[in-house]
PyMOL Python script that loads the backbone (N, CA, C, O; Angstrom):
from pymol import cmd

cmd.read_pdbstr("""\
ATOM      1  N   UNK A   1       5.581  10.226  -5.910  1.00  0.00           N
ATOM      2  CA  UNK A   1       5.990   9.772  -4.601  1.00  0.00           C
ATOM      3  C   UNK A   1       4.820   9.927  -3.627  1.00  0.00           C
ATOM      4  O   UNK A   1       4.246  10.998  -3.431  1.00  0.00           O
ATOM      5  N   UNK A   2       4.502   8.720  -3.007  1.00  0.00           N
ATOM      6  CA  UNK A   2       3.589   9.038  -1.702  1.00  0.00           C
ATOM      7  C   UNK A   2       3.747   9.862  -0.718  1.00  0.00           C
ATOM      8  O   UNK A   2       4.858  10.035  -0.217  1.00  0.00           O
ATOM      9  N   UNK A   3       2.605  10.524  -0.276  1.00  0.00           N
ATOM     10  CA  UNK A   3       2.815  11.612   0.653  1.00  0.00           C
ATOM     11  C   UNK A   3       2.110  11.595   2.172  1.00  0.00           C
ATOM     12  O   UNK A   3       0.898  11.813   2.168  1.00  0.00           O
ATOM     13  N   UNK A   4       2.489  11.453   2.951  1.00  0.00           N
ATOM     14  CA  UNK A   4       2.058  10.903   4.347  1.00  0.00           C
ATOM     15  C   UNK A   4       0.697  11.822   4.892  1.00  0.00           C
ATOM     16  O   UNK A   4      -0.172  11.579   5.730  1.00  0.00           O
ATOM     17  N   UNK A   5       0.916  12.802   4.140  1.00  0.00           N
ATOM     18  CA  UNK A   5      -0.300  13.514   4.409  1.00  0.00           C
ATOM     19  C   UNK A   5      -1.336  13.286   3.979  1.00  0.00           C
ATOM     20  O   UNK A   5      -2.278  13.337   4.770  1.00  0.00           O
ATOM     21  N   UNK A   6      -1.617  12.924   2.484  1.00  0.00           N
ATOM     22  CA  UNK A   6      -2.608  12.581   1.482  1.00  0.00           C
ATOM     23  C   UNK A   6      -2.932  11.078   1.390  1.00  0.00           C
ATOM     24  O   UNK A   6      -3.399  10.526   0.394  1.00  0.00           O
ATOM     25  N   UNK A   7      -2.540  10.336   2.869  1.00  0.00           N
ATOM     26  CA  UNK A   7      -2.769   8.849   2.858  1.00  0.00           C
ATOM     27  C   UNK A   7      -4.037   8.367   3.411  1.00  0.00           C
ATOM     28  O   UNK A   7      -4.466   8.827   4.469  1.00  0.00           O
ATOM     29  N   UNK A   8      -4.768   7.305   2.634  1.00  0.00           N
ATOM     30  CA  UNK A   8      -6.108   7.027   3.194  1.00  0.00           C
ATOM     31  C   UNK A   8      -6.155   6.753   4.520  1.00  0.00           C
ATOM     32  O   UNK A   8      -5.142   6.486   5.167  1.00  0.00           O
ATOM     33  N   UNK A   9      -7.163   6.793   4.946  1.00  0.00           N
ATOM     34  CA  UNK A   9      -7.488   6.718   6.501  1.00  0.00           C
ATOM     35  C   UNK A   9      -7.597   5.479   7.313  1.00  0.00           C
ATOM     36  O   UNK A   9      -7.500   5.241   8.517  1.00  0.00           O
ATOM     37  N   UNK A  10      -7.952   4.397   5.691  1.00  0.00           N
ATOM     38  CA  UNK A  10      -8.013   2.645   5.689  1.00  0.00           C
ATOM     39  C   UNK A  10      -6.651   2.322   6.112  1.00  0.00           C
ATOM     40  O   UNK A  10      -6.465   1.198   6.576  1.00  0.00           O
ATOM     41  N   UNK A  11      -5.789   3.040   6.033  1.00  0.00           N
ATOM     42  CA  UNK A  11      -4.220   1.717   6.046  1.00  0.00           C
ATOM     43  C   UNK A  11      -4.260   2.308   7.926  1.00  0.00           C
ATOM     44  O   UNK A  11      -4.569   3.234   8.676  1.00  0.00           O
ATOM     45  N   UNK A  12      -3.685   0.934   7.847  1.00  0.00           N
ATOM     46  CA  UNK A  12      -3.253   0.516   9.397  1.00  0.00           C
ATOM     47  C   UNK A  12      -2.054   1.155   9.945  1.00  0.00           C
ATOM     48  O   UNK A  12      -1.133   1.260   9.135  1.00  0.00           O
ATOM     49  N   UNK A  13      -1.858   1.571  11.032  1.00  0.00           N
ATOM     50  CA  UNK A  13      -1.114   2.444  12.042  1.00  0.00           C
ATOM     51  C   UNK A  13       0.439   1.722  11.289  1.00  0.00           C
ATOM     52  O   UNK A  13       0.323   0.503  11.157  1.00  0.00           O
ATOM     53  N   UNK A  14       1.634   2.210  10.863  1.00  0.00           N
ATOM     54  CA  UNK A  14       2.531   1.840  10.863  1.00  0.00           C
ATOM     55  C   UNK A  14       3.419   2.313   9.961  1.00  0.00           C
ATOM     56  O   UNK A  14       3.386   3.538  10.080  1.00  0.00           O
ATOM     57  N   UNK A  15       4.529   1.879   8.763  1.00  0.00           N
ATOM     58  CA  UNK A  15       5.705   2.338   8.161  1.00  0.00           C
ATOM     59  C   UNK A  15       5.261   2.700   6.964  1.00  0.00           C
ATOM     60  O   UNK A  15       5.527   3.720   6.329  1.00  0.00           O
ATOM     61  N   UNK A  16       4.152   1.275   6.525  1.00  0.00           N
ATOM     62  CA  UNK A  16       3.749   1.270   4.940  1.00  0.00           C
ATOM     63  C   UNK A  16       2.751   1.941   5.037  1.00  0.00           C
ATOM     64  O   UNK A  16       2.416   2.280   6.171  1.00  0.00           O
ATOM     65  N   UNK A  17       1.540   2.564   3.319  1.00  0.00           N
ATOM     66  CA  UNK A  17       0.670   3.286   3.375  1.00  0.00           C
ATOM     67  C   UNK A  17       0.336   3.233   2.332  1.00  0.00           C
ATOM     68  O   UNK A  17       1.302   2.721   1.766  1.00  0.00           O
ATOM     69  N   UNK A  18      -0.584   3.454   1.435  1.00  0.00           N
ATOM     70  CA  UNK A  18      -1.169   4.205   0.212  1.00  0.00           C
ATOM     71  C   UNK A  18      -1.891   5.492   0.239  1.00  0.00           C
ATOM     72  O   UNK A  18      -2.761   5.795   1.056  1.00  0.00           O
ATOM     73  N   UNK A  19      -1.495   6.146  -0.629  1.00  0.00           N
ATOM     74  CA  UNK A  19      -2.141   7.698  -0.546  1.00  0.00           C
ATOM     75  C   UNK A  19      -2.997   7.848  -2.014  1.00  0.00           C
ATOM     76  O   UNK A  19      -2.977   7.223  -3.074  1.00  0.00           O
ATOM     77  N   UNK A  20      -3.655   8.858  -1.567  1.00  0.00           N
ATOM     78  CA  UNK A  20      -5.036   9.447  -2.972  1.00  0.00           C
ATOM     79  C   UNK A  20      -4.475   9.092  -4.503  1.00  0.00           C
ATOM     80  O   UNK A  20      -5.296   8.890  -5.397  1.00  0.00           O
ATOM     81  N   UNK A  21      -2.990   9.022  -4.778  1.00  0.00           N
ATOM     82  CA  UNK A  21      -2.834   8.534  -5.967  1.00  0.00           C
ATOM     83  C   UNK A  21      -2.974   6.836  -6.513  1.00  0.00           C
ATOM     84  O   UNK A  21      -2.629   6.407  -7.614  1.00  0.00           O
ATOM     85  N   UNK A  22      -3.372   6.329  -5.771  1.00  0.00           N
ATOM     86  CA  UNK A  22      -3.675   4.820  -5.920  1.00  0.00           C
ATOM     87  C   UNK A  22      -4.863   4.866  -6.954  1.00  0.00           C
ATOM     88  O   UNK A  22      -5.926   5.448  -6.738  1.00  0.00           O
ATOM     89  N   UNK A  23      -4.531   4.140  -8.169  1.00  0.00           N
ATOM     90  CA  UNK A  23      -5.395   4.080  -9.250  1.00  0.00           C
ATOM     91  C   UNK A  23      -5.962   2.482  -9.295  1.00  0.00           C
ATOM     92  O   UNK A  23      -6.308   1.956 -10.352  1.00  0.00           O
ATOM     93  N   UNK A  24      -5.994   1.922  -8.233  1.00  0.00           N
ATOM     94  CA  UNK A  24      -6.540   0.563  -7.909  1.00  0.00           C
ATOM     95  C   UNK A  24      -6.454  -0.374  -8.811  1.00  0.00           C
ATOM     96  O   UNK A  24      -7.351  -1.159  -9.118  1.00  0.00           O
ATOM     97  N   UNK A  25      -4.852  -0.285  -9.470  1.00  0.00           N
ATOM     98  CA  UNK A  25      -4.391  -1.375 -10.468  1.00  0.00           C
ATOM     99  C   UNK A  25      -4.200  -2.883 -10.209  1.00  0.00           C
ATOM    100  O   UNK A  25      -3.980  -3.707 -11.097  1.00  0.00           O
ATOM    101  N   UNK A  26      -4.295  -3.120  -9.046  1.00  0.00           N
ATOM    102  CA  UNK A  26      -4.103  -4.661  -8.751  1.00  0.00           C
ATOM    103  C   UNK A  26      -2.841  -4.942  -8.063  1.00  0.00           C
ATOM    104  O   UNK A  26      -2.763  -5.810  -7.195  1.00  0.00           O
ATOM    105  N   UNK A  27      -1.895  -4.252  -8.422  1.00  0.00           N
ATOM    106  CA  UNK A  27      -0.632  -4.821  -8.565  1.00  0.00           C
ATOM    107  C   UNK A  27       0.337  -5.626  -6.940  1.00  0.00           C
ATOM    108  O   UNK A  27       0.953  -6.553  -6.414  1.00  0.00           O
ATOM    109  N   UNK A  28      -0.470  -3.788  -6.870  1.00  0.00           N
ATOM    110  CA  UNK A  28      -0.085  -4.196  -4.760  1.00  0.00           C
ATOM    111  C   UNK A  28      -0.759  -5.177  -4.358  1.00  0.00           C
ATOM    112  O   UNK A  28      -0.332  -5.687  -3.322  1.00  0.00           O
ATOM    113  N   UNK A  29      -1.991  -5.794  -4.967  1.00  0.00           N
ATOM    114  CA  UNK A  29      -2.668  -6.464  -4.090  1.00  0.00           C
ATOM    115  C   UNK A  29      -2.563  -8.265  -4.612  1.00  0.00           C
ATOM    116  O   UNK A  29      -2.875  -9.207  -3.883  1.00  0.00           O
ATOM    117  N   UNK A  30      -2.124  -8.360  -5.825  1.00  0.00           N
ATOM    118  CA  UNK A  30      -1.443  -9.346  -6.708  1.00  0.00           C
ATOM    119  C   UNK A  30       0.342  -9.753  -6.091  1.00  0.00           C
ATOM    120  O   UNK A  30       0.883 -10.854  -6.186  1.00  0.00           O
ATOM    121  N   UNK A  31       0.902  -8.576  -5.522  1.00  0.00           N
ATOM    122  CA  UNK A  31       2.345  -8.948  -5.399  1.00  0.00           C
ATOM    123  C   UNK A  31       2.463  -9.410  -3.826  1.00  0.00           C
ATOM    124  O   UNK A  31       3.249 -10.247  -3.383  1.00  0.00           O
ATOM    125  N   UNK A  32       1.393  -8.582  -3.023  1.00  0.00           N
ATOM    126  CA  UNK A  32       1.575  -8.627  -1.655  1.00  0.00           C
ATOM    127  C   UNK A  32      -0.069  -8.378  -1.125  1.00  0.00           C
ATOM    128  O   UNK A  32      -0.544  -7.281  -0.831  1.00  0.00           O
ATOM    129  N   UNK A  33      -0.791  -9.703  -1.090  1.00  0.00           N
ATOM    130  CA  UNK A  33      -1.709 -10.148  -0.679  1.00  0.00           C
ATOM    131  C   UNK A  33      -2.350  -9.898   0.705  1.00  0.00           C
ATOM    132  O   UNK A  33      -3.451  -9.499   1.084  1.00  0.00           O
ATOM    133  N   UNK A  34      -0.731 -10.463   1.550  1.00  0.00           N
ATOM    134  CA  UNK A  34      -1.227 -10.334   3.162  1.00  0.00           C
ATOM    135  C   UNK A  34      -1.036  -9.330   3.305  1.00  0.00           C
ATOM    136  O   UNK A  34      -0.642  -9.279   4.470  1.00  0.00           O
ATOM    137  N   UNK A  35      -1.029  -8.337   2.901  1.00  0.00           N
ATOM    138  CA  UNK A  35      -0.405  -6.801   3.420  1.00  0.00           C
ATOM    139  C   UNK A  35      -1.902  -5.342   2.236  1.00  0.00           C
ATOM    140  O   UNK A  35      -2.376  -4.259   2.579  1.00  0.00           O
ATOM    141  N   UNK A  36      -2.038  -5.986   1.229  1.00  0.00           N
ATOM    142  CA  UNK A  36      -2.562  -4.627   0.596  1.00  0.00           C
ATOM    143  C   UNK A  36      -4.043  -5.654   0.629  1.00  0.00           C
ATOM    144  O   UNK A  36      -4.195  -6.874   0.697  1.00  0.00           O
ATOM    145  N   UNK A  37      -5.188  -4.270   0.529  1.00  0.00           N
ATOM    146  CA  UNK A  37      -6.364  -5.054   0.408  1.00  0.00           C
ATOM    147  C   UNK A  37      -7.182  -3.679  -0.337  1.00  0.00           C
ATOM    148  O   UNK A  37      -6.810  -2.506  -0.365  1.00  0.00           O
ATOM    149  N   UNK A  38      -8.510  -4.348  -0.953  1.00  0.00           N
ATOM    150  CA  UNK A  38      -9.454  -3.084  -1.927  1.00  0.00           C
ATOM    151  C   UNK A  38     -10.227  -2.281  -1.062  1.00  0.00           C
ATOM    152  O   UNK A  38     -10.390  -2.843   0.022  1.00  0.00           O
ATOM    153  N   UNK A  39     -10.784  -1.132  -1.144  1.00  0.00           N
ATOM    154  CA  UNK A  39     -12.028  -0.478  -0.310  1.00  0.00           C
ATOM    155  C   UNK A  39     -12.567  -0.314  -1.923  1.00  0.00           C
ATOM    156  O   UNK A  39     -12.156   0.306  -2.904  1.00  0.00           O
ATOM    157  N   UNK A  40     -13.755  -1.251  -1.633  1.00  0.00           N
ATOM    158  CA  UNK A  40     -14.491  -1.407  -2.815  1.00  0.00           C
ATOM    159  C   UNK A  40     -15.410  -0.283  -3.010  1.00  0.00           C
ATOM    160  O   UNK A  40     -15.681   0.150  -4.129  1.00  0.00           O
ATOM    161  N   UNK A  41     -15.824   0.125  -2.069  1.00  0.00           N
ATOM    162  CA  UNK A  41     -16.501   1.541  -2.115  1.00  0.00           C
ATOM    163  C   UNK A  41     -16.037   2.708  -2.953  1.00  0.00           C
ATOM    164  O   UNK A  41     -16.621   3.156  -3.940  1.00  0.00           O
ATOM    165  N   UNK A  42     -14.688   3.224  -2.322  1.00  0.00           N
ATOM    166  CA  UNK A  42     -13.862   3.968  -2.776  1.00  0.00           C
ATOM    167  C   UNK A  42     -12.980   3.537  -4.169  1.00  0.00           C
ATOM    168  O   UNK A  42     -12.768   4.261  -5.141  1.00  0.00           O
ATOM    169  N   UNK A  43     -12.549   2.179  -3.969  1.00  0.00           N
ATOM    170  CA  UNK A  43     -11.724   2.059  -5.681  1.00  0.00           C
ATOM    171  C   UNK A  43     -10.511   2.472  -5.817  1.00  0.00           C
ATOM    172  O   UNK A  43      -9.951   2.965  -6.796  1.00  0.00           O
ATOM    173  N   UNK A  44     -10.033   2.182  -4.496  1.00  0.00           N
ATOM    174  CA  UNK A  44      -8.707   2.002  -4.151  1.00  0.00           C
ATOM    175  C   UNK A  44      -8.077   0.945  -3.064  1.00  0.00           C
ATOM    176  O   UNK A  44      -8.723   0.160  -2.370  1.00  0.00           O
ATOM    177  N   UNK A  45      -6.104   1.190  -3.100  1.00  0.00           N
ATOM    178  CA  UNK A  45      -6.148  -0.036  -2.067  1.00  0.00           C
ATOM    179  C   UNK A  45      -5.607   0.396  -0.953  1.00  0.00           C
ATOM    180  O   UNK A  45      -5.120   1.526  -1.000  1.00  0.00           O
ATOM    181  N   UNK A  46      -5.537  -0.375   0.363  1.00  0.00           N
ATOM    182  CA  UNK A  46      -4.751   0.369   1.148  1.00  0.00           C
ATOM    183  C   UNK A  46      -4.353  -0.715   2.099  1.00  0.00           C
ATOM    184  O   UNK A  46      -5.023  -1.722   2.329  1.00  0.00           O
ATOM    185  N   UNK A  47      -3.029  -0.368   2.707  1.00  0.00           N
ATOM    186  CA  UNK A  47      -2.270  -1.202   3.478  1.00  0.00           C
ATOM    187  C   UNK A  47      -3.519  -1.975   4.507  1.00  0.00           C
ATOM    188  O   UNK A  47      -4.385  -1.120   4.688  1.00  0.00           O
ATOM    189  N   UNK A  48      -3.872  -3.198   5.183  1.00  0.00           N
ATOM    190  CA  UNK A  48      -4.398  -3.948   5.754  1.00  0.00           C
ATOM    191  C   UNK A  48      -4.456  -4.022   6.993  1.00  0.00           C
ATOM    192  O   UNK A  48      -5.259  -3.850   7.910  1.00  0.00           O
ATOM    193  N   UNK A  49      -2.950  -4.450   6.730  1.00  0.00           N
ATOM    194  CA  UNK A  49      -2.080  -5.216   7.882  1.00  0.00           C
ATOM    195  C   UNK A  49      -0.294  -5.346   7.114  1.00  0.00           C
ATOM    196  O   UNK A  49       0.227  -5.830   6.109  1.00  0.00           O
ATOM    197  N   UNK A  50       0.063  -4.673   8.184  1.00  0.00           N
ATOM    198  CA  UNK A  50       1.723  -4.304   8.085  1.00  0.00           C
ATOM    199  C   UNK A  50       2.365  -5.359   7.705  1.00  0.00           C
ATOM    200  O   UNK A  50       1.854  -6.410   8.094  1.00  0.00           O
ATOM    201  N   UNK A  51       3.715  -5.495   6.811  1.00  0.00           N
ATOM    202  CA  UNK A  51       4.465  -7.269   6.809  1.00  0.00           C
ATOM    203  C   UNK A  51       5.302  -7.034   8.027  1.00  0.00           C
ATOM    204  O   UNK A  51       5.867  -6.057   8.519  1.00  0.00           O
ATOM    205  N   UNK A  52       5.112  -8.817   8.448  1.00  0.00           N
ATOM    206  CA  UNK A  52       5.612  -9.135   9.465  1.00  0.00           C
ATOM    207  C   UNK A  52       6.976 -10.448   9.243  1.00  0.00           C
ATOM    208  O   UNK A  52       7.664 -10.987  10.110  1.00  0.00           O
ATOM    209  N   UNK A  53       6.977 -10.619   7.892  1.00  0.00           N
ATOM    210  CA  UNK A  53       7.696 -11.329   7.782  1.00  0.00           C
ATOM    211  C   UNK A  53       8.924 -11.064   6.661  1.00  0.00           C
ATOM    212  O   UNK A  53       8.640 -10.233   5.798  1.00  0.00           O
ATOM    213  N   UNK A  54      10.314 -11.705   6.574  1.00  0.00           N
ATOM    214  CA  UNK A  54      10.877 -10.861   5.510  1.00  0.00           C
ATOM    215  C   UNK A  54      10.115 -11.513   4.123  1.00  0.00           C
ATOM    216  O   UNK A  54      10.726 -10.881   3.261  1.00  0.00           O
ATOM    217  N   UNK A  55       9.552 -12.026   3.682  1.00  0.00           N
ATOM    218  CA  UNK A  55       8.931 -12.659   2.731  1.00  0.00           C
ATOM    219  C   UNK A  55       7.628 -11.271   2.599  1.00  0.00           C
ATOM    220  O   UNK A  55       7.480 -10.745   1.495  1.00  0.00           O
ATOM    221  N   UNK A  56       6.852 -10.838   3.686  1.00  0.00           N
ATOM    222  CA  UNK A  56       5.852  -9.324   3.218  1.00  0.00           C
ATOM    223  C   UNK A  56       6.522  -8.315   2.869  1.00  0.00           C
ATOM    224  O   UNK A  56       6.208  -7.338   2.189  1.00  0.00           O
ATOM    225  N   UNK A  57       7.839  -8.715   3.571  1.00  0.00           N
ATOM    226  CA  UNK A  57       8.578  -7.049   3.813  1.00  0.00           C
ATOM    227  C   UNK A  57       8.862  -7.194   2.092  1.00  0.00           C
ATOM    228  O   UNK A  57       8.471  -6.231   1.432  1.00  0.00           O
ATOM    229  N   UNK A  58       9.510  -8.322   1.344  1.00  0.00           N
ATOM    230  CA  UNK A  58      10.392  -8.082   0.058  1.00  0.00           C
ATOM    231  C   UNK A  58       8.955  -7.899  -0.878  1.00  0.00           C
ATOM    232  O   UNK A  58       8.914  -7.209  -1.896  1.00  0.00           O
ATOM    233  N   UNK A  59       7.995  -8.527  -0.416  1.00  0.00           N
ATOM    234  CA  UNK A  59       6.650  -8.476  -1.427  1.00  0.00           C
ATOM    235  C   UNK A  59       6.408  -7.265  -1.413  1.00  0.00           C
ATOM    236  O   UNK A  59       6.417  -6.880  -2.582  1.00  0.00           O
ATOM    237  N   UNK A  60       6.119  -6.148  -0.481  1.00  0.00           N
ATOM    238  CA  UNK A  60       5.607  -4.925  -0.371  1.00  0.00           C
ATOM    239  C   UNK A  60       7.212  -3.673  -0.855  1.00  0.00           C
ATOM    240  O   UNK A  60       7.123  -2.488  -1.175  1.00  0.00           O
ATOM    241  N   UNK A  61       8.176  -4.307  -0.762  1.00  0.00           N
ATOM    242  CA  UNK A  61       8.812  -3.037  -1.562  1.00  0.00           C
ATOM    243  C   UNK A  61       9.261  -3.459  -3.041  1.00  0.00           C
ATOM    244  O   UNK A  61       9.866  -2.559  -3.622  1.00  0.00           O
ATOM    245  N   UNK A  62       9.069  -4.779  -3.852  1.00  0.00           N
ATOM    246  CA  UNK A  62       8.655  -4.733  -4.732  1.00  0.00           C
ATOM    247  C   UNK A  62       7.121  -4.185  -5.620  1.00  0.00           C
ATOM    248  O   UNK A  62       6.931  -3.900  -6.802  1.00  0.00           O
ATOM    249  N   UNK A  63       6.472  -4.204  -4.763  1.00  0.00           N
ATOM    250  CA  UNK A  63       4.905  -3.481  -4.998  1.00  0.00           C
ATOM    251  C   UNK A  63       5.120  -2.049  -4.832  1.00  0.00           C
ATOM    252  O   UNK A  63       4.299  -1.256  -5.294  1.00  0.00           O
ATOM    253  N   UNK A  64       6.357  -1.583  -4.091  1.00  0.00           N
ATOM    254  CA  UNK A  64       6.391  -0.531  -4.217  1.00  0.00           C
ATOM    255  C   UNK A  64       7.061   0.121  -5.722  1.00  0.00           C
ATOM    256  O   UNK A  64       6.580   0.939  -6.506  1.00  0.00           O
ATOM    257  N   UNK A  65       7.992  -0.407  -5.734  1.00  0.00           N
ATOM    258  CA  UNK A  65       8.827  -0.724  -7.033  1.00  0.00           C
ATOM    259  C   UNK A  65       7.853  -0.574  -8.712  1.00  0.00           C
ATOM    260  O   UNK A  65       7.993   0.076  -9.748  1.00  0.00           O
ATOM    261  N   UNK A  66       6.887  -1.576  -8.186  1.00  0.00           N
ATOM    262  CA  UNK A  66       6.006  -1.430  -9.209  1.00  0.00           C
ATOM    263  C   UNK A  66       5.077  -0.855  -9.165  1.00  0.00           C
ATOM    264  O   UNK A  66       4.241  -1.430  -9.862  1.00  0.00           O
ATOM    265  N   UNK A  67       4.633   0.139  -8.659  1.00  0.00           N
ATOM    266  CA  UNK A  67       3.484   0.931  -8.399  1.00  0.00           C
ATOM    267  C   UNK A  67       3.550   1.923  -9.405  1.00  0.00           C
ATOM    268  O   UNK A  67       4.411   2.757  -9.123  1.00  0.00           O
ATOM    269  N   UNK A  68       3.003   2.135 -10.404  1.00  0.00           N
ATOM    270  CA  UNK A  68       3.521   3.068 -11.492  1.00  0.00           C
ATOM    271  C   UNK A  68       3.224   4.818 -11.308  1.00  0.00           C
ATOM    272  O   UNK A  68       3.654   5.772 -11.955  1.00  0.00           O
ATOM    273  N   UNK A  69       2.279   4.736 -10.104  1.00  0.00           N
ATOM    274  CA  UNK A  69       1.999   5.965  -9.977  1.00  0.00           C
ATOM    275  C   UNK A  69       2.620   6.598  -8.379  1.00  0.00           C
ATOM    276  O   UNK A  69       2.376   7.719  -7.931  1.00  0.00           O
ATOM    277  N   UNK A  70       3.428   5.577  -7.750  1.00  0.00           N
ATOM    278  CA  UNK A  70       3.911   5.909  -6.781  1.00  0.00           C
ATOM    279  C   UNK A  70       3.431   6.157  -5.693  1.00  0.00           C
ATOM    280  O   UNK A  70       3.880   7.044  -4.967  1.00  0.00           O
ATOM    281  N   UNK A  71       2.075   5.149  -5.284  1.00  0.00           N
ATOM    282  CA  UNK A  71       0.927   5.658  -4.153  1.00  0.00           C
ATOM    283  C   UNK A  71       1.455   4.952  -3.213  1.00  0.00           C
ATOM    284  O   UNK A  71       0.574   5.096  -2.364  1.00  0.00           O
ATOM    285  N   UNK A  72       2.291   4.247  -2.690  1.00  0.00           N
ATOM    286  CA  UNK A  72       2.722   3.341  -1.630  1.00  0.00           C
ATOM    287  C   UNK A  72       4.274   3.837  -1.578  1.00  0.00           C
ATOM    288  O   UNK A  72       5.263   3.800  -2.309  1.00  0.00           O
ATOM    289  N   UNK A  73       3.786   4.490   0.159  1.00  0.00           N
ATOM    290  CA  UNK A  73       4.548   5.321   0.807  1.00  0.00           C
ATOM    291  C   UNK A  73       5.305   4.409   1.909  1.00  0.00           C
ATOM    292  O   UNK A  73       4.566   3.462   2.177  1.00  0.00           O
ATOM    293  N   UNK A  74       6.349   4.359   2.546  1.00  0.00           N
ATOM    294  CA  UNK A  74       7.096   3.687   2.926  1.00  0.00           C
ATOM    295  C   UNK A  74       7.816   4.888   4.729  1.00  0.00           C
ATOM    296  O   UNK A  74       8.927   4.736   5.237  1.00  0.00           O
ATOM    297  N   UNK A  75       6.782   5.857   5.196  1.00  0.00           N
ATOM    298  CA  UNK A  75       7.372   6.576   6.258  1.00  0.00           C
ATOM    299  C   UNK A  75       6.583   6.865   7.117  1.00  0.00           C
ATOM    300  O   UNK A  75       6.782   7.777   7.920  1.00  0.00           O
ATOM    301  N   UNK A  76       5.282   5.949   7.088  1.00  0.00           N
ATOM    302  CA  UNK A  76       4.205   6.142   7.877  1.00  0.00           C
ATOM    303  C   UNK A  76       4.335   5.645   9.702  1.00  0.00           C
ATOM    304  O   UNK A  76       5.117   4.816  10.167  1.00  0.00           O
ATOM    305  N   UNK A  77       3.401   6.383  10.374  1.00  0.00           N
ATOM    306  CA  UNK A  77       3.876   6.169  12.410  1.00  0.00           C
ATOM    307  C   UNK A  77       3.539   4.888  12.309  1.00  0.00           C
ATOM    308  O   UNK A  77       3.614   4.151  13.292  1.00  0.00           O
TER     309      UNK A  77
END
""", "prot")
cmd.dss("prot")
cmd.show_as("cartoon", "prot")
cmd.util.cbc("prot")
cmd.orient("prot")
């Protein structure tokens, strides 16, 4: 489970998030495009830009769904 504390510093002010367990599988960024993006540096992904539509919103909690390691946290300010 993601932990609001251990979340990268890249994701944008808001609900969604990725934290240090993100193993930069693709998946988030394959299911929900406008919303997850890479820090190629680091080798992970992290929220962008928040969904604004119900079409990001259902993409990003299926990405959550499928996140196998549970890095996309869903309780962020």
């Amino acid at each position: 489970m993601a932990s609001l504390e251990d979340r990268y510093p890249d994701n944008v002010p808001g609900k969604f998030y990725t934290d240090f367990q993100c193993l930069d599988c693709d998946v988030c960024r394959d299911l929900a495009p406008t919303v997850f993006t890479r820090n190629d540096d680091g080798g992970y992904s992290y929220v962008y830009q928040q969904p604004t539509t119900p079409e990001e919103l259902e993409q990003v909690r299926e990405a959550m769904e499928s996140c196998g390691v549970e890095a996309i946290g869903c309780d962020g300010a």
